[in-house]
N, C-alpha and C positions, 0 to 999 in steps of 0.2 A: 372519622377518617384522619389520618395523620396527613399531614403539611411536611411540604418537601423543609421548610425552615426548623420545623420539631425534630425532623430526622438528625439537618445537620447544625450541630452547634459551634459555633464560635467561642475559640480561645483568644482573648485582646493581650492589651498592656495592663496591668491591674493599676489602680490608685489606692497608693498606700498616703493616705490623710491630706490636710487641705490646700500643701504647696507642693504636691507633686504634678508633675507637667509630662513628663517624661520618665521613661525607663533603659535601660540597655541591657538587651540577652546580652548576659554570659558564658549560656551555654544549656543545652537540653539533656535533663534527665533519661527523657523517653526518644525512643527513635522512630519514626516513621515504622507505622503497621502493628505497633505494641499496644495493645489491650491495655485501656487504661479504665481504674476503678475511682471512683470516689474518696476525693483525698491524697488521690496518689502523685509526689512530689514527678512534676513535670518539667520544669527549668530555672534556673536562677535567673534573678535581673536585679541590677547594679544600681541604685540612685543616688544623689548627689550627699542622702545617709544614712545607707548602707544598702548590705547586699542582701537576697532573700532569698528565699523558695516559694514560687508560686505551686500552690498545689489543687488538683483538679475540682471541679464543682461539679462536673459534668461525668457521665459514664457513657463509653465509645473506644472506636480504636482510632489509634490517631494518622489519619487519612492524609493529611499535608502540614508540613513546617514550614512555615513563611519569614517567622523570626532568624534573622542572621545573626549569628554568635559576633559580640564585637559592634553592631549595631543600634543606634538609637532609637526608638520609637515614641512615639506621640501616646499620652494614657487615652487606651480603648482602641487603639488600632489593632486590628488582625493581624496577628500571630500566629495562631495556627488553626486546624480544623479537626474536628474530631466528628465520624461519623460512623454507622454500623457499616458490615463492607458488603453488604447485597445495594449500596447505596453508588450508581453510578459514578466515575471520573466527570463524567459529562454536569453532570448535576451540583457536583462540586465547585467546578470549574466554574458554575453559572453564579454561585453563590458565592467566591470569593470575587468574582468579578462586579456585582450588585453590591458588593458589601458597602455599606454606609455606615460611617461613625457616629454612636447615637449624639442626640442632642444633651447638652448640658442638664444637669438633675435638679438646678435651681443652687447650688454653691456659687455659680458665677451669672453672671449677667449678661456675655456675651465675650468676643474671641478679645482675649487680651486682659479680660479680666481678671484680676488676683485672687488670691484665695481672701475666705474671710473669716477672720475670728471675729470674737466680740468682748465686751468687758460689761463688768458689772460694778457698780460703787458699792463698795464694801466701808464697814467700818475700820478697816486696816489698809483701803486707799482701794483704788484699782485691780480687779481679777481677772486677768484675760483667760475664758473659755475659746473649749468648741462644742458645737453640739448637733449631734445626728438623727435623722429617726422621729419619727413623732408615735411609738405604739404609749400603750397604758402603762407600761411600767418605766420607773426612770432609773436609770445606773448611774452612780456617780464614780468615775477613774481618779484617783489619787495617785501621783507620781511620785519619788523618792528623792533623799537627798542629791542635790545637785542637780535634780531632772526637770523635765516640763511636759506640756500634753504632749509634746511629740512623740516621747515613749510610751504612748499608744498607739503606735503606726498602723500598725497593724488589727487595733483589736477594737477600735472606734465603731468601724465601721461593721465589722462583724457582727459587732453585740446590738448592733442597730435595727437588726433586720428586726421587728418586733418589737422593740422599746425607743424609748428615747435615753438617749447618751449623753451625757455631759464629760468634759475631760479639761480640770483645770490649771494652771498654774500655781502652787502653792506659794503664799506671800515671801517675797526676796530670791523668786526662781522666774525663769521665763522673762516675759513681759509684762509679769504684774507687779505691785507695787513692792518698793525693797527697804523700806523702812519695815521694821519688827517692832513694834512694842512691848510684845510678847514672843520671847523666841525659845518658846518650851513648847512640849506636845499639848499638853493642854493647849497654850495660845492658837497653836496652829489648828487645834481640832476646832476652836471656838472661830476661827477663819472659815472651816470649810461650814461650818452652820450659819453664818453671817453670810456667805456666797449662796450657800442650797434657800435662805430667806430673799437673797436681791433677786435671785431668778422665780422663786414661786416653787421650789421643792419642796412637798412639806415630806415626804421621806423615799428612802431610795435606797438601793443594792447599791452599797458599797464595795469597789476593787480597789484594792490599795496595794502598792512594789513596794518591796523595804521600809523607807521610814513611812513613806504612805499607808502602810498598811497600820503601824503602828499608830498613826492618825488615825486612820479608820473604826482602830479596837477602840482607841480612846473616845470618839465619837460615841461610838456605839454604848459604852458604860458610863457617859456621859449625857447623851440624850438619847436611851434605846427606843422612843416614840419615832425616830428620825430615821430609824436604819433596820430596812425589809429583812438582809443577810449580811453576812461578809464575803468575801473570794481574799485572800491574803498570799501574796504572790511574792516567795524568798523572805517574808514579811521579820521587819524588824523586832524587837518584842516581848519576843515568845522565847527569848533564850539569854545570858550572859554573851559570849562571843561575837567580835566583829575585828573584820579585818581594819585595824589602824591607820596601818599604812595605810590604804586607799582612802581614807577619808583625808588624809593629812595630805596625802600626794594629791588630793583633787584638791585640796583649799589649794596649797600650794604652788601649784603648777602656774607658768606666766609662760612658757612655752609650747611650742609643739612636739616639742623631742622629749620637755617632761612631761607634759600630756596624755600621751596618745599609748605610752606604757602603761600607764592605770589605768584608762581607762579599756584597753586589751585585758584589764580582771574582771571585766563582766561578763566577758563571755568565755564559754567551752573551747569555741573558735575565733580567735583573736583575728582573724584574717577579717573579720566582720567591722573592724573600726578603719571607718572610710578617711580620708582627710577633711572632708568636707564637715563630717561630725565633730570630728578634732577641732578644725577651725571654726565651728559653730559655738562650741561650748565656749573656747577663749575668748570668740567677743564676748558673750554673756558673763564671763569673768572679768572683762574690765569695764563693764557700765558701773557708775556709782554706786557704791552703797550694795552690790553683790560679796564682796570680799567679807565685810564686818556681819551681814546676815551667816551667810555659810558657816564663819567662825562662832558667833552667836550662837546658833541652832544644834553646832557640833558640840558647843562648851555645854550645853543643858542634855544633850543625850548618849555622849561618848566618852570614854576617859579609859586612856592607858589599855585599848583591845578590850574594853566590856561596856554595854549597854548599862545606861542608867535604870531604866526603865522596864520593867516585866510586866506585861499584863497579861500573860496564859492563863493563869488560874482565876483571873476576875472573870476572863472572858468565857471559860470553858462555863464559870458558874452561873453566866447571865443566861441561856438558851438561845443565846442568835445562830441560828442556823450559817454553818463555816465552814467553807471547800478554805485545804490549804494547799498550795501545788508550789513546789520547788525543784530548782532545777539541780540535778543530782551534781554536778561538778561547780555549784556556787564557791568564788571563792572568794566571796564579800563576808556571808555568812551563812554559817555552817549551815548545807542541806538537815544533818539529827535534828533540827531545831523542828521540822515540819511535824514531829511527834507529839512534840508541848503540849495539845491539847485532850490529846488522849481519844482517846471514842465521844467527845464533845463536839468533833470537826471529821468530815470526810480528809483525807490526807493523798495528793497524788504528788509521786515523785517521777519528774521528765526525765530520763535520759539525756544522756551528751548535751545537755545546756546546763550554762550557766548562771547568772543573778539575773541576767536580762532574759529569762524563759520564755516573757512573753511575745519577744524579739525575735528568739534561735526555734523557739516549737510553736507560732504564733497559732497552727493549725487545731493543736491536741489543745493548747491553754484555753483560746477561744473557745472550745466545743466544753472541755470542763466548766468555764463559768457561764457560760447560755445554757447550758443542762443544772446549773445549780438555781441560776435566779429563775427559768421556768417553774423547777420544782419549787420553788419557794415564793411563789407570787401573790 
């Protein structure tokens, strides 16, 4: 017998990763009484970096909107309600009235608590992860130049339902440690095997963004004992071309107004780079010892618009099973590149995103690499 609760589902606040508190609707895709399907983009919501699409988990019609456009919400509070429509007003009524915010999932300890990362002692100092999930398989997220776990806002938590997630800081990014010893892809790939040892990885589906990813391949033809698949996302690598200027305008920048222009080339939709992202990245640009790694890392893998570094054709000839997914208007570097590896790698190209695909389509990217590391388990 089905349960008045089964009938009617609850739409919250979503939490995108481990310091978000809060959300603000935007604005609603769907309009009250609209047949809504699986996946199907239902509203934006605003956080303090950046803006989204929440899209459905649930199938129903959407019976009430509670989220006000313009409005802040608490993550998990009720926003709206989706129910079949033989399902009373009354019954509705009773359910958003009952509604209780669930209890914390164990990320916090109690109200007021912070988010938690954690670090691991590496031989190249300090590695600040995060990590999700406890299934049998383990994913490790690799970020790109100039990035940190947070550019996996969106995909942490996703890839969790079923494995366990790791997402870390690559040494002289984030919060981990910013002395380089070695500030070549090699050095960096023997970082992430030295962090997959301090935690107890002995191997794991690698996701790797841009230069991540190109860590990722190196990893892989480096230690293939270490690395289940790959997922290589816009991934650096696989081709000659990269856009200069943006590496150069990102060392460079010491402002907001030179800022916040480059980094508007990661996405399709520039409207996406928040101020608060802007202003996020600048601290991280003026802690110690960030300036001379970024330039470090950029002098060993970039020069004059071409990658140092190819490794398609090692990669195509090792057999690591490889989803490549790029976002068709990257204008870091070239979407043709998604081809590199020939019938070696599945190849999906997103639509209207750009380098940060995993950011602008988190819904389609997310479903391609949970469908690749199943298949490959």
């Amino acid at each position: 017998m089905t349960t008045l609760n089964e009938r009617i589902k609850p739409i919250v606040m979503p939490k995108w990763g481990l310091s978000m508190s809060e959300g603000k609707v935007t604005g609603w895709l769907k309009q009250p009484g609209a047949t809504v399907n699986l996946g199907d983009d239902l509203l934006e919501v605003e956080t303090d970096k950046i803006t989204n699409v929440v899209e459905a988990g649930e199938t129903g019609v959407l019976r009430r909107v509670l989220g006000e456009p313009g409005t802040v919400y608490p993550v998990k509070a009720l926003i709206a309600v989706l129910a079949e429509p033989d399902v009373p007003d009354s019954d509705i009524d009773a359910f958003i009235a009952g509604y209780a915010v669930p209890a914390a999932d164990g990320e916090e300890d109690g109200a007021g608590a912070g988010p938690r990362y954690e670090f691991a002692e590496t031989a190249v100092g300090n590695i600040r992860y995060a990590k999700r999930g406890d299934g049998a398989t383990t994913v490790l997220l690799v970020h790109g130049f100039g990035g940190d776990l947070d550019n996996w806002l969106f995909t942490i938590d996703a890839l969790a339902e079923g494995a366990t997630v790791y997402a870390l800081d690559l040494p002289g990014h984030g919060q981990s440690a910013k002395t380089l010893a070695d500030p070549t892809l090699t050095g960096l790939s023997k970082a992430v095997q030295d962090f997959m040892d301090a935690v107890g990885i002995e191997a794991a589906h690698l996701v790797g963004h841009s230069m991540g990813g190109a860590v990722s391949m190196r990893t892989a033809l480096d230690a293939p004992e270490r690395v289940v698949s790959l997922s290589l996302i816009c991934s650096a690598g696989l081709g000659r071309e990269i856009n200069q200027d943006y590496i150069t305008g990102f060392i460079d920048a010491t402002s907001r107004r030179d800022l916040k222009p480059v980094l508007e080339t990661l996405f399709a939709d520039a409207g996406l780079v928040s101020r608060q992202m802007t202003d996020d990245l600048l601290k991280y640009k003026r802690l110690d010892g960030v300036d001379g790694a970024l330039r470090a890392i950029a002098s060993s893998m970039f020069e004059n618009g071409e990658q140092k570094i190819i490794l398609g054709a090692a990669v195509g000839a090792a057999n690591v099973p490889t989803l490549v997914v790029w976002g068709a208007e990257d204008r870091v570097i070239p979407a043709a590149h998604a081809t590199a590896l020939g019938s070696a790698a599945r190849v999906e190209v997103v639509p209207n995103a750009g380098h940060m695909v995993q950011m602008e389509a988190a819904g389609k990217v997310n479903a391609l690499v949970k469908d690749h590391v199943t298949k490959n388990a």
